[in-house]
PQR file with spaces between the fields and no chain letter, atoms N, CA, C, O and H, PARSE charges and radii, in Angstrom:
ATOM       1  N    UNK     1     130.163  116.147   92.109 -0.4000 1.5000
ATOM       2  CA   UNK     1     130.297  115.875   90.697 -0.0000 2.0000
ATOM       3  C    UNK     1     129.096  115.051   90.223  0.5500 1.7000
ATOM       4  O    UNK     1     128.530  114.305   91.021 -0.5500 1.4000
ATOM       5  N    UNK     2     128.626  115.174   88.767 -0.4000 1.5000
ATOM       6  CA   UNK     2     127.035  115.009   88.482 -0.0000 2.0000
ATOM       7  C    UNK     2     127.698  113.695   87.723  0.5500 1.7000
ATOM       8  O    UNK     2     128.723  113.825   87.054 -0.5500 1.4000
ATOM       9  H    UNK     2     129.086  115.781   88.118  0.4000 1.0000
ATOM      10  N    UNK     3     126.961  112.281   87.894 -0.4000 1.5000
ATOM      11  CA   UNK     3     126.818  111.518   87.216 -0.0000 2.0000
ATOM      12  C    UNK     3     125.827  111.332   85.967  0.5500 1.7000
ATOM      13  O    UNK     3     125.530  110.217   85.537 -0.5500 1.4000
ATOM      14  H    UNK     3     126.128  112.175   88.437  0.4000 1.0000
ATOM      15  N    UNK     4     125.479  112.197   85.579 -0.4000 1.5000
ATOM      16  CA   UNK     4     124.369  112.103   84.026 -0.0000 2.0000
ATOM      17  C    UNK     4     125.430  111.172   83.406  0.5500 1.7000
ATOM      18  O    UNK     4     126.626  111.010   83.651 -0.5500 1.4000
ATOM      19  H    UNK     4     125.719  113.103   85.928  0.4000 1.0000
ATOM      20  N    UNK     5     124.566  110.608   82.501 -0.4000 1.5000
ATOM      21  CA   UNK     5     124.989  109.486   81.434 -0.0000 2.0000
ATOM      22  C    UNK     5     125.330  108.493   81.496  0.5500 1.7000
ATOM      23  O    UNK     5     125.455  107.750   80.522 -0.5500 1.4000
ATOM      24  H    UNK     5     123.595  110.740   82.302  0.4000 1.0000
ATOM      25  N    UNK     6     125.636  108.133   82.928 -0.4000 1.5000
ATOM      26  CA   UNK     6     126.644  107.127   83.245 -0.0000 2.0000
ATOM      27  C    UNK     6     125.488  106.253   84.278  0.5500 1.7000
ATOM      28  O    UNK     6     124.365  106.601   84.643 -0.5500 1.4000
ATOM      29  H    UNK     6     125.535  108.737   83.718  0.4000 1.0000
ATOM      30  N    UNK     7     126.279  104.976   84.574 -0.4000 1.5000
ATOM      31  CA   UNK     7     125.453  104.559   85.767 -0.0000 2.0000
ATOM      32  C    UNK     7     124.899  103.214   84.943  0.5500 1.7000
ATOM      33  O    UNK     7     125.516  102.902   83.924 -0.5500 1.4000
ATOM      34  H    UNK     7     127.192  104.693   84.278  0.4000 1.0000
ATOM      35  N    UNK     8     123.931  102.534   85.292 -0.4000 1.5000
ATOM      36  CA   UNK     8     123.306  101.975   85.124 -0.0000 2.0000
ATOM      37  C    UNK     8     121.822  102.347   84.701  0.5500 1.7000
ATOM      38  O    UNK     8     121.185  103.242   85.255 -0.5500 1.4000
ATOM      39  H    UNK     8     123.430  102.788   86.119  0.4000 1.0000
ATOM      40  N    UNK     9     121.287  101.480   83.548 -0.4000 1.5000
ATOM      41  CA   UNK     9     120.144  102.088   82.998 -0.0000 2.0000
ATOM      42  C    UNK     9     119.140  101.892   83.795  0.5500 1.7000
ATOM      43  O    UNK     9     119.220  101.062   84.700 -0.5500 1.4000
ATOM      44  H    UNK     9     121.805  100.752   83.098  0.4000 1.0000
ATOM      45  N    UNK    10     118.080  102.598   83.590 -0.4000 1.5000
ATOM      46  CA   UNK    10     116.927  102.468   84.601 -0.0000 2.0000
ATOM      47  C    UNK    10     115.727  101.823   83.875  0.5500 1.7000
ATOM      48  O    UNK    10     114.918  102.176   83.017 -0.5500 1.4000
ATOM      49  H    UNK    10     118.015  103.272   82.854  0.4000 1.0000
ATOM      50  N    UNK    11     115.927  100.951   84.454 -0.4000 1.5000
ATOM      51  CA   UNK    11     114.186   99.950   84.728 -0.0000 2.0000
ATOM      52  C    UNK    11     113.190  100.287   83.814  0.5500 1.7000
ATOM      53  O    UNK    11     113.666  101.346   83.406 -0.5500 1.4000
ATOM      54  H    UNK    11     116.584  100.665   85.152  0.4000 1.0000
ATOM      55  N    UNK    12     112.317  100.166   83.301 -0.4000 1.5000
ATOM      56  CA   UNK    12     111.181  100.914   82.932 -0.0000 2.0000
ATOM      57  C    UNK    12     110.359   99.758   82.674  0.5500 1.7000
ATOM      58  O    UNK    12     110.589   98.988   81.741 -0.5500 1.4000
ATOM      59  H    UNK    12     111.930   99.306   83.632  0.4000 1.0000
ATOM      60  N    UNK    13     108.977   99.566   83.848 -0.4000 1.5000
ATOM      61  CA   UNK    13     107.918   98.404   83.515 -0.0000 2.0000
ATOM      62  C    UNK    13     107.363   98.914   82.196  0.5500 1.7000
ATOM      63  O    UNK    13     107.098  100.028   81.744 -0.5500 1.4000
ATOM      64  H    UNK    13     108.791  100.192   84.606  0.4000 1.0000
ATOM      65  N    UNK    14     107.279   97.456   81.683 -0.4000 1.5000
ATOM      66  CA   UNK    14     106.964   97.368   80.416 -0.0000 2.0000
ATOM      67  C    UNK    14     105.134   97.999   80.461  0.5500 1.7000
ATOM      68  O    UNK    14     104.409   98.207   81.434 -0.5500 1.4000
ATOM      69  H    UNK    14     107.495   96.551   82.051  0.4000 1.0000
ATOM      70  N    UNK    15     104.922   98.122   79.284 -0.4000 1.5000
ATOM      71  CA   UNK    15     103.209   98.360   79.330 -0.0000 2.0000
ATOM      72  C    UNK    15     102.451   96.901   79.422  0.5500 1.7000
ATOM      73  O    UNK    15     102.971   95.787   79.380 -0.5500 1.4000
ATOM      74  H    UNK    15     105.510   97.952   78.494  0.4000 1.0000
ATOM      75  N    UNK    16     100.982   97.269   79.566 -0.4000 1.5000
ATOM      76  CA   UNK    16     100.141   96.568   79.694 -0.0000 2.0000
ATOM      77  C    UNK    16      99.527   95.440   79.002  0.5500 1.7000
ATOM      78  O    UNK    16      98.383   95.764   78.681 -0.5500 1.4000
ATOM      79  H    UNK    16     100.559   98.175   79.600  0.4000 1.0000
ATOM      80  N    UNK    17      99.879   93.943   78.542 -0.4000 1.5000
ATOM      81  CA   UNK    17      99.312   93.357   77.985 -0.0000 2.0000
ATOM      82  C    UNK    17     100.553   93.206   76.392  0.5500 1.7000
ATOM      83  O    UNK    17     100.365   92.521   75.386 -0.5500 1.4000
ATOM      84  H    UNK    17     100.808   93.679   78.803  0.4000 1.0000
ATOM      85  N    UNK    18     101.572   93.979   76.664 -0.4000 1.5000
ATOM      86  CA   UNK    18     102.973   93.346   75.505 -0.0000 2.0000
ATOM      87  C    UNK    18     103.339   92.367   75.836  0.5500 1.7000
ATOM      88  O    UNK    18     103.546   92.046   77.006 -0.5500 1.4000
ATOM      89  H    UNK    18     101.724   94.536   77.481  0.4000 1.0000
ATOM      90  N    UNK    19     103.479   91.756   74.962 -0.4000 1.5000
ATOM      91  CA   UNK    19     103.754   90.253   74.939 -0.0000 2.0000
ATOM      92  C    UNK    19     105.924   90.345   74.782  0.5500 1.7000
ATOM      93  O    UNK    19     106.727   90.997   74.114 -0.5500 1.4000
ATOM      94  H    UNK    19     103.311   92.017   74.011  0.4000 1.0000
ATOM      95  N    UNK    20     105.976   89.507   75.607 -0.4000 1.5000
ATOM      96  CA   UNK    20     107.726   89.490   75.662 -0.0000 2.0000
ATOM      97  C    UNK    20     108.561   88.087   76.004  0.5500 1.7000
ATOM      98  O    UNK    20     108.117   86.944   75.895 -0.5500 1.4000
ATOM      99  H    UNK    20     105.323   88.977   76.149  0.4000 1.0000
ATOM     100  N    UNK    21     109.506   88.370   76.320 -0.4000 1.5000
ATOM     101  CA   UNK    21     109.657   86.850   76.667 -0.0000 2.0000
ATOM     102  C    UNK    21     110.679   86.604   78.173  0.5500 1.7000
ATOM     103  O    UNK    21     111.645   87.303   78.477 -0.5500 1.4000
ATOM     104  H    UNK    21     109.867   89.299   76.410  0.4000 1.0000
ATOM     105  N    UNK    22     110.214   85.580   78.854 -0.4000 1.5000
ATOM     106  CA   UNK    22     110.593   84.944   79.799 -0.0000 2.0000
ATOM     107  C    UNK    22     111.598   84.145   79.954  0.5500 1.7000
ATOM     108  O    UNK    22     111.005   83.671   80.923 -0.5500 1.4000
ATOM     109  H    UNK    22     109.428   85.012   78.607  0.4000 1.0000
ATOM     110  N    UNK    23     112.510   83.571   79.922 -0.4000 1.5000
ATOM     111  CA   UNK    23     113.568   82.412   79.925 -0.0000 2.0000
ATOM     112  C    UNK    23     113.202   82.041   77.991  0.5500 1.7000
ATOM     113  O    UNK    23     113.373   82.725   76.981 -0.5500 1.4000
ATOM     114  H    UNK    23     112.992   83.956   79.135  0.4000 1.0000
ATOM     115  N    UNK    24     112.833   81.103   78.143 -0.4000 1.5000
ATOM     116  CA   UNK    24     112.260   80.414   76.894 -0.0000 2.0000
ATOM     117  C    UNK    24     110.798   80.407   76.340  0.5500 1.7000
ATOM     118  O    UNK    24     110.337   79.917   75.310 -0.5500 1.4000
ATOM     119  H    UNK    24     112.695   80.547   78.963  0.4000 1.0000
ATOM     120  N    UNK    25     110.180   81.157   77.424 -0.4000 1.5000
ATOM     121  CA   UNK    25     108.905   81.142   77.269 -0.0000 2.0000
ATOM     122  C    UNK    25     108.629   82.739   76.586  0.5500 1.7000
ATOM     123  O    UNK    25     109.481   83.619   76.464 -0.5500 1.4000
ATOM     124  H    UNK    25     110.555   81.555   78.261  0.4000 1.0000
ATOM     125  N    UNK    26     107.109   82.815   76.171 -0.4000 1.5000
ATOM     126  CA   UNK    26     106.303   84.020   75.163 -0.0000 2.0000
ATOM     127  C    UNK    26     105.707   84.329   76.569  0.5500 1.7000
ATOM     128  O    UNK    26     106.057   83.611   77.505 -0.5500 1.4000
ATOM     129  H    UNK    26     106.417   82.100   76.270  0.4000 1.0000
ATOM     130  N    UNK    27     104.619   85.594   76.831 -0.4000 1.5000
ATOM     131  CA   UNK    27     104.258   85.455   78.253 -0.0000 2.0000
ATOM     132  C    UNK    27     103.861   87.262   77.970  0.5500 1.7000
ATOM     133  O    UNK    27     104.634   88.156   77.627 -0.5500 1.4000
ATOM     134  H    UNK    27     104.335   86.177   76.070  0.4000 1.0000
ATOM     135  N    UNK    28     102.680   87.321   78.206 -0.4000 1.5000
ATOM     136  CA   UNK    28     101.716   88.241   78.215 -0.0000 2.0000
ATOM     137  C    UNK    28     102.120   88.729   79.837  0.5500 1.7000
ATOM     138  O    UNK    28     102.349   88.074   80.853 -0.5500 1.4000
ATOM     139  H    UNK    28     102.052   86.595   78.485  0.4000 1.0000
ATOM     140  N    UNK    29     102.074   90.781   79.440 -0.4000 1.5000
ATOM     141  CA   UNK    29     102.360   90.795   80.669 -0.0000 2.0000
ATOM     142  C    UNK    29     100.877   91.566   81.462  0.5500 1.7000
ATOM     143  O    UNK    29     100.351   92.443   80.777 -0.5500 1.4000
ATOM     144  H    UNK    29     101.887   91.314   78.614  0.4000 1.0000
ATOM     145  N    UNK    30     100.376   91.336   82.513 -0.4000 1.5000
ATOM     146  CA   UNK    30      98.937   91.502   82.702 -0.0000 2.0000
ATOM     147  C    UNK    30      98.328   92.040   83.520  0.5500 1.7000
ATOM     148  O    UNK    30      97.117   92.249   83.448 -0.5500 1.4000
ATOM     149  H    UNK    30     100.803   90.623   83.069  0.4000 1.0000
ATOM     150  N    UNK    31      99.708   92.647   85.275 -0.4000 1.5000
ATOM     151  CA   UNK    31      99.172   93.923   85.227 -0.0000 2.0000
ATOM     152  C    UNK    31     100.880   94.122   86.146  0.5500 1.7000
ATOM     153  O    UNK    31     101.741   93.253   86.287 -0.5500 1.4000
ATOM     154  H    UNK    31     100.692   92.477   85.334  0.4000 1.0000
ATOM     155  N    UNK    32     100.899   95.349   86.565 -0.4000 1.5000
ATOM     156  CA   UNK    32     101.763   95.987   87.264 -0.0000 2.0000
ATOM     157  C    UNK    32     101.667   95.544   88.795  0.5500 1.7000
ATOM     158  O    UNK    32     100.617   95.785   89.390 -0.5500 1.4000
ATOM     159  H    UNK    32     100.200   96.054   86.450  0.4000 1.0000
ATOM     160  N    UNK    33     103.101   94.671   89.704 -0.4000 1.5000
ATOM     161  CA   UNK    33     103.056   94.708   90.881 -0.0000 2.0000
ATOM     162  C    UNK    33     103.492   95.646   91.384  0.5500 1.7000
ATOM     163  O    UNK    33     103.631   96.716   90.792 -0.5500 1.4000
ATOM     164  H    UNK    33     103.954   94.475   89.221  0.4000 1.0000
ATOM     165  N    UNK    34     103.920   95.363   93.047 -0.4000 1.5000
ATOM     166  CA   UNK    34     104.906   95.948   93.712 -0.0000 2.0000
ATOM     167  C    UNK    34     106.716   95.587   93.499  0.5500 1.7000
ATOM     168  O    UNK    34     107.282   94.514   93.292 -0.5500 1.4000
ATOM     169  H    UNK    34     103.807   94.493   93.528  0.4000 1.0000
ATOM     170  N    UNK    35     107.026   96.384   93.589 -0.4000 1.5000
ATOM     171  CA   UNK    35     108.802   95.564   94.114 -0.0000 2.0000
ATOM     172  C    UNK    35     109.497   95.665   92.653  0.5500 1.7000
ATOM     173  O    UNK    35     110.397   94.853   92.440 -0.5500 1.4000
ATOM     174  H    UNK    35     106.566   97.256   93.757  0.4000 1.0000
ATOM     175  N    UNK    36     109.091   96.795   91.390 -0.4000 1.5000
ATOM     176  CA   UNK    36     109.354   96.158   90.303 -0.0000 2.0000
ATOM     177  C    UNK    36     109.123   94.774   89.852  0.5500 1.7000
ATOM     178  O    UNK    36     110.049   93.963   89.811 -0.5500 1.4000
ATOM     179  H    UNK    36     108.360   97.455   91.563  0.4000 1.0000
ATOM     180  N    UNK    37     108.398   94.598   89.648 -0.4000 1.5000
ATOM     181  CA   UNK    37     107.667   93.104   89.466 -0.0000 2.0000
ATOM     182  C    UNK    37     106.287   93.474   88.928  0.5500 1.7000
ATOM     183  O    UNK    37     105.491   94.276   89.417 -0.5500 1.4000
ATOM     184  H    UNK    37     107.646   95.257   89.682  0.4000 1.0000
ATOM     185  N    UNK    38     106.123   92.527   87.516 -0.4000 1.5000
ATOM     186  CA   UNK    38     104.991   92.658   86.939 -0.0000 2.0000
ATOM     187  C    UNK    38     104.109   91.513   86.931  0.5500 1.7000
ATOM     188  O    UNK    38     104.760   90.487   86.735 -0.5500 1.4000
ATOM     189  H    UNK    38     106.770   91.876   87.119  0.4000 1.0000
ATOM     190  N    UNK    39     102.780   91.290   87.083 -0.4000 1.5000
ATOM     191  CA   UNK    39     102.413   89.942   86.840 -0.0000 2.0000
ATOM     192  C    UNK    39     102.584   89.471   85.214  0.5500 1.7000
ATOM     193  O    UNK    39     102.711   90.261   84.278 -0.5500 1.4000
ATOM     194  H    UNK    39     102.251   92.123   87.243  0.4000 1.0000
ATOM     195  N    UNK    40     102.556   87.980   85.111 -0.4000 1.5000
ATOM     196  CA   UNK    40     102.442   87.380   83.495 -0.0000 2.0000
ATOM     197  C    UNK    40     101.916   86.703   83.687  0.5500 1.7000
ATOM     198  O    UNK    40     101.722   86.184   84.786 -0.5500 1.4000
ATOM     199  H    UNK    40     102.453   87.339   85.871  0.4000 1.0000
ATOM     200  N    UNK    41     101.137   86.245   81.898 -0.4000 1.5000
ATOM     201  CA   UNK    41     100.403   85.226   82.034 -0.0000 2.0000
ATOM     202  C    UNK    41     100.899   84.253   80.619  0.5500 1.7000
ATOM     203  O    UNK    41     100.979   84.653   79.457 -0.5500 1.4000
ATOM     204  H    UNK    41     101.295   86.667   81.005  0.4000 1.0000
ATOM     205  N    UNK    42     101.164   83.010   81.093 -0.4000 1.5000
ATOM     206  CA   UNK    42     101.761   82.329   80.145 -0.0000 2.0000
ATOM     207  C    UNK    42     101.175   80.530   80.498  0.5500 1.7000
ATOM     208  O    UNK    42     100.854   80.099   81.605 -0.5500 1.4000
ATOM     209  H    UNK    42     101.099   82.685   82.036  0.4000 1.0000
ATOM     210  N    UNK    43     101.183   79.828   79.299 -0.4000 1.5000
ATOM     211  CA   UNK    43     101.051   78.394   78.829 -0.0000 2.0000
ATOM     212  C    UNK    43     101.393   77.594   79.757  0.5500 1.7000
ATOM     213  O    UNK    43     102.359   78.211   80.206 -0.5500 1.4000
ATOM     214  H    UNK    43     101.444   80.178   78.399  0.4000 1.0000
ATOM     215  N    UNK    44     101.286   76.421   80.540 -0.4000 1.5000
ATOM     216  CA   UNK    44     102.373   75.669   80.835 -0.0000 2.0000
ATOM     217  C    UNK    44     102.360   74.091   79.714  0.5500 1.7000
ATOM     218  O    UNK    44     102.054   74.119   78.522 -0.5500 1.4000
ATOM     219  H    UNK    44     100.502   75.919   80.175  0.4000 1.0000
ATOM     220  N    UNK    45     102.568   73.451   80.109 -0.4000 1.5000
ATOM     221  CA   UNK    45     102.887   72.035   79.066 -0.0000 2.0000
ATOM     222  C    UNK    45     101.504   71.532   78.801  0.5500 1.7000
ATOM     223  O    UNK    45     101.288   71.203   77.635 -0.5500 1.4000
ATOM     224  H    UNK    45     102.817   73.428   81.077  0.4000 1.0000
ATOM     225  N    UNK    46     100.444   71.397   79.731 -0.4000 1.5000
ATOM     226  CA   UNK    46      99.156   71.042   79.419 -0.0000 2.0000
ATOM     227  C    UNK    46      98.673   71.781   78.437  0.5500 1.7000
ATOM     228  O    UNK    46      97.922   71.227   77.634 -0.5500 1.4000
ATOM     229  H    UNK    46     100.619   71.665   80.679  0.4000 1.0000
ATOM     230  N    UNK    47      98.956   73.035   78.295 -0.4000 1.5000
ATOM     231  CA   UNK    47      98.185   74.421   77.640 -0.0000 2.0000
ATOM     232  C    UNK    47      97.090   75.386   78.603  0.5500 1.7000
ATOM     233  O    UNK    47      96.412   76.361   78.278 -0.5500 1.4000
ATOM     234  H    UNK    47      99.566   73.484   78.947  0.4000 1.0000
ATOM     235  N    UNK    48      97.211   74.776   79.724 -0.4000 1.5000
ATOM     236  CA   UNK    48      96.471   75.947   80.691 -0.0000 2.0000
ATOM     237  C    UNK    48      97.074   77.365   81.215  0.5500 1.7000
ATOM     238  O    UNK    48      98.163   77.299   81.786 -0.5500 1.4000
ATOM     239  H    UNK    48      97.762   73.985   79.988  0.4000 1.0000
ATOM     240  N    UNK    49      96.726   78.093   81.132 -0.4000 1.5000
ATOM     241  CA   UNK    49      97.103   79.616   81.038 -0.0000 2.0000
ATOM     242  C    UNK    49      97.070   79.445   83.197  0.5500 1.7000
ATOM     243  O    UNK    49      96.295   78.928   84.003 -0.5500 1.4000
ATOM     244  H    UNK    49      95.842   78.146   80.668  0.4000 1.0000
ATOM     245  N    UNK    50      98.589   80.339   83.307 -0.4000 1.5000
ATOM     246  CA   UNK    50      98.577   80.400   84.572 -0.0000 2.0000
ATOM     247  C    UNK    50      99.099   81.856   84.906  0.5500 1.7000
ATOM     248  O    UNK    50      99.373   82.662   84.017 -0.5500 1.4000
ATOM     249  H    UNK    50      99.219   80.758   82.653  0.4000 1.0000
ATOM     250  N    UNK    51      99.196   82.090   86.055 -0.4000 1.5000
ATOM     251  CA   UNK    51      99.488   83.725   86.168 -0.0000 2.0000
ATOM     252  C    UNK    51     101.063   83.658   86.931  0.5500 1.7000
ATOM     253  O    UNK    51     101.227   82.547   87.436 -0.5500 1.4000
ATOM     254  H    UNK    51      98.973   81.435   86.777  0.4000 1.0000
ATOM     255  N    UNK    52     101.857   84.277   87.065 -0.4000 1.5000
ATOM     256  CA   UNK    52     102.827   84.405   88.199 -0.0000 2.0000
ATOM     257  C    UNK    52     103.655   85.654   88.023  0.5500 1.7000
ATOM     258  O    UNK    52     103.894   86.198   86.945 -0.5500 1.4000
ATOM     259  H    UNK    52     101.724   85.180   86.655  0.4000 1.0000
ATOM     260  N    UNK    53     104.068   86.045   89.234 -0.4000 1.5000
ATOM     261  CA   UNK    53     105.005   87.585   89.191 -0.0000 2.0000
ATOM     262  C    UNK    53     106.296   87.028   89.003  0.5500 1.7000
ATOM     263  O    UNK    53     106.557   85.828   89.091 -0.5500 1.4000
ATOM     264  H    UNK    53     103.874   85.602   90.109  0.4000 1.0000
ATOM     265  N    UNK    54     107.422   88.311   88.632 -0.4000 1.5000
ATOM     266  CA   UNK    54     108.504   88.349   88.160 -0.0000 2.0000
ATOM     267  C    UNK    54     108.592   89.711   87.939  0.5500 1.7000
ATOM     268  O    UNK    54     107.762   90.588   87.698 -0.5500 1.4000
ATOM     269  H    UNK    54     107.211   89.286   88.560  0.4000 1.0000
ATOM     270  N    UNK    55     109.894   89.680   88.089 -0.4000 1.5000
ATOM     271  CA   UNK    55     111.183   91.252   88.222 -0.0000 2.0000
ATOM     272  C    UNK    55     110.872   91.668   87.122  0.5500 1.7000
ATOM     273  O    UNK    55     110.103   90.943   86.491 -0.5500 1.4000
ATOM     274  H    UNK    55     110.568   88.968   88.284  0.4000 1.0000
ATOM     275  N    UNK    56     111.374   93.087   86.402 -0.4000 1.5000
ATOM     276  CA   UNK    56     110.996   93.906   85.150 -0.0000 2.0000
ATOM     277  C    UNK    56     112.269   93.268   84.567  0.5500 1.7000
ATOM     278  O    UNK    56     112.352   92.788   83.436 -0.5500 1.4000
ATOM     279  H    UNK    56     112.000   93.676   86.915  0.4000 1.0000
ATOM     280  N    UNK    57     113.447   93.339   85.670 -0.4000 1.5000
ATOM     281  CA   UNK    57     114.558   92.803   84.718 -0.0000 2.0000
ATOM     282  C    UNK    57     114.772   91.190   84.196  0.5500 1.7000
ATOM     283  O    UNK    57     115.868   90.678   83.967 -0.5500 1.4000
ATOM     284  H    UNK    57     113.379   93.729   86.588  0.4000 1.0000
ATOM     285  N    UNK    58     114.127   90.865   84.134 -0.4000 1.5000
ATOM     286  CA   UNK    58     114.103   89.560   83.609 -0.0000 2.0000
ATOM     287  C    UNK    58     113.439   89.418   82.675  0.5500 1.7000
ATOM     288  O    UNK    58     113.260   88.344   82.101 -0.5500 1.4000
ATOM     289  H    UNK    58     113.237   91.281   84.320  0.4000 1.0000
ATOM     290  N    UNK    59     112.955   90.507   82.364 -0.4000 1.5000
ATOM     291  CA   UNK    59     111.726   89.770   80.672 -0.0000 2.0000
ATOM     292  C    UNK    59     112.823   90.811   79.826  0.5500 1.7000
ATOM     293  O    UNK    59     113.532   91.763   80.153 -0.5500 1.4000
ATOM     294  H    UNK    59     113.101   91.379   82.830  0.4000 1.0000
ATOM     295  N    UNK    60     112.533   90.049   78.523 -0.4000 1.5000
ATOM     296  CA   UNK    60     113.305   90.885   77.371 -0.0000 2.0000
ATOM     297  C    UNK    60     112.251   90.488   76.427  0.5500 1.7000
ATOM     298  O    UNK    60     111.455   89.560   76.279 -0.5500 1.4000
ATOM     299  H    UNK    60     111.957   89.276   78.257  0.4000 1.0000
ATOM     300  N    UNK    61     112.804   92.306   75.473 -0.4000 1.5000
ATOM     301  CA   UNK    61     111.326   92.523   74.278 -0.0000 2.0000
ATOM     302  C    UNK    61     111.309   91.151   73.088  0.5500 1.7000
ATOM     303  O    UNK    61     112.321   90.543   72.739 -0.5500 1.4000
ATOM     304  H    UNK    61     113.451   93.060   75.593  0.4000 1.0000
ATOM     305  N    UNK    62     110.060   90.904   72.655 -0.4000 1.5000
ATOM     306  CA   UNK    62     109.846   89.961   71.602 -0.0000 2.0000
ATOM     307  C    UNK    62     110.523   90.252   70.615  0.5500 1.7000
ATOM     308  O    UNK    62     110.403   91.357   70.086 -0.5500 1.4000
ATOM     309  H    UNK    62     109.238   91.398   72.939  0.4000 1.0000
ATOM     310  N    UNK    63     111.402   89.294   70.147 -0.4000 1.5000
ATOM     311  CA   UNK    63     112.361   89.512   68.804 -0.0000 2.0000
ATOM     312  C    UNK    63     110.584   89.518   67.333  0.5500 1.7000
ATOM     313  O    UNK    63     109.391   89.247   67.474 -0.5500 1.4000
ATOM     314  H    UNK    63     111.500   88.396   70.577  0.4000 1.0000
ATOM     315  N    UNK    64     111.447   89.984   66.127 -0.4000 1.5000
ATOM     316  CA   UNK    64     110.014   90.480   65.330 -0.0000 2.0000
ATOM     317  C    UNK    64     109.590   89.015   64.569  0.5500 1.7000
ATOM     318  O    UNK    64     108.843   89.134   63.598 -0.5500 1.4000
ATOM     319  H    UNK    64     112.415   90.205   66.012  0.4000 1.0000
ATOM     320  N    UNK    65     110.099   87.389   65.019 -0.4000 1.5000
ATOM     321  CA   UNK    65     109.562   86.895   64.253 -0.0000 2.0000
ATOM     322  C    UNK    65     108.955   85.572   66.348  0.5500 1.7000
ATOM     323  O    UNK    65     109.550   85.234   67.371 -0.5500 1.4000
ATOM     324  H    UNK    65     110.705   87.292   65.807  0.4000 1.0000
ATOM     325  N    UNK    66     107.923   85.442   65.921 -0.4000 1.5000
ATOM     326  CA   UNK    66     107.781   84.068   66.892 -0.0000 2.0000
ATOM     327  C    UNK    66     107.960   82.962   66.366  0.5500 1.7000
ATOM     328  O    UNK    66     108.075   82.115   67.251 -0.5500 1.4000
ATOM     329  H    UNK    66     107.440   85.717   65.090  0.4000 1.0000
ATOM     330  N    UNK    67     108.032   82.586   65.477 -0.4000 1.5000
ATOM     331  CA   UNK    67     108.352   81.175   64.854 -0.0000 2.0000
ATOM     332  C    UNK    67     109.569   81.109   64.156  0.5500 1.7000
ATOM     333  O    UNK    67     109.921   80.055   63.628 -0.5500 1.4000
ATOM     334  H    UNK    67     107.939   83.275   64.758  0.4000 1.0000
């Protein structure tokens, strides 16, 4: 018996350089890993731009206002 429709949705890495968001953070995404996992690049409290990986499922798209 065919499961179409059902199931759980599938993944899809975001594109190159969309900006989305992290926990609380904004966060440029900057290139494609392994493992589902994309690199980002985001602020920390000083304002220095740092890089780190993370799962596809954990970023969600930028709502249409940032402020």
């Amino acid at each position: 018996m065919s499961r179409t429709g059902r199931g759980r949705r599938k993944d899809v890495c975001p594109d190159i350089g969309v900006l989305m968001r992290y926990g609380e953070r904004v966060v440029r995404v900057v290139a494609e890993a392994r493992g589902q996992r994309v690199i980002i690049e985001s602020l920390d409290e000083d304002g220095l731009a740092f890089r780190s990986t993370v799962k596809w499922k954990n970023l969600a798209p930028l709502l249409a206002q940032l402020f």
